[in-house]
N, C-alpha and C positions, 0 to 999 in steps of 0.2 A: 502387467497392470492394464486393466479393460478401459474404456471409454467411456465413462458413466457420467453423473450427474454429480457425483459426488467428488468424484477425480477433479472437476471442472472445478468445484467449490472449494478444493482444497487448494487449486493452481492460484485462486485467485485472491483465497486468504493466504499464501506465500506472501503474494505480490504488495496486497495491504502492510501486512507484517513490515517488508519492506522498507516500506514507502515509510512506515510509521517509527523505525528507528534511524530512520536516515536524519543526519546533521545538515539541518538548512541552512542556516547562514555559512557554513565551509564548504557547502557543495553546490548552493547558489551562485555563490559572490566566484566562486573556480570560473562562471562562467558569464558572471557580470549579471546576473538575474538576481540581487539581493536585497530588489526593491529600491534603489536607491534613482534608477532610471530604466523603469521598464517601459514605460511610451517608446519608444524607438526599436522594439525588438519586434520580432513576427508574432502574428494573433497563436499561432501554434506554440510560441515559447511561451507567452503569455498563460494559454492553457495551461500546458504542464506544470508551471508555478500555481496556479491556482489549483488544480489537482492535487498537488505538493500540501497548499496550505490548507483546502477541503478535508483532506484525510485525516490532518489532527482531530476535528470533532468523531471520528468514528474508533476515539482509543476505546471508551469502553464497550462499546459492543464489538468490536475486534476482540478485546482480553475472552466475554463470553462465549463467540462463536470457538474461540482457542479452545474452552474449556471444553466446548460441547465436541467439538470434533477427537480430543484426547482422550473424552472418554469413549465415543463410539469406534475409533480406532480399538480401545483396548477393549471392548464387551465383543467385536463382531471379529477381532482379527485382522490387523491391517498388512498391508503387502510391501 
């Protein structure tokens, strides 16, 4: 597998995809971040739950980059 541009763009709709079926409230609250008192946590935990909860606005352009990349895997050949 070569280092392209494209490689990158798949690593990083993996990571979306992710993010995007993960269970917030069970995977949160594991760690006490389930909104209930986030004032007292580090600006860094903070981030990552807002990241956590940014990502749901990008379900459906996530589903269509999905479909654009299935089918360019299948027309060019994927590795």
């Amino acid at each position: 597998m070569g280092f392209s541009i494209f490689n990158l763009f798949k690593a990083g709709l993996l990571m979306t995809n992710a993010l995007l079926i993960l269970n917030k409230p069970r995977f949160l609250s594991k760690y006490g971040l389930d909104g209930s008192d986030t004032y007292n946590v580090s600006p860094l935990k903070q981030q990552v739950v807002g990241l956590i909860n940014a990502v749901e606005y990008l379900r459906v352009p996530v589903i269509a980059a999905n479909g654009i990349t299935v089918i360019f895997e299948m027309l060019l050949g994927g590795t």
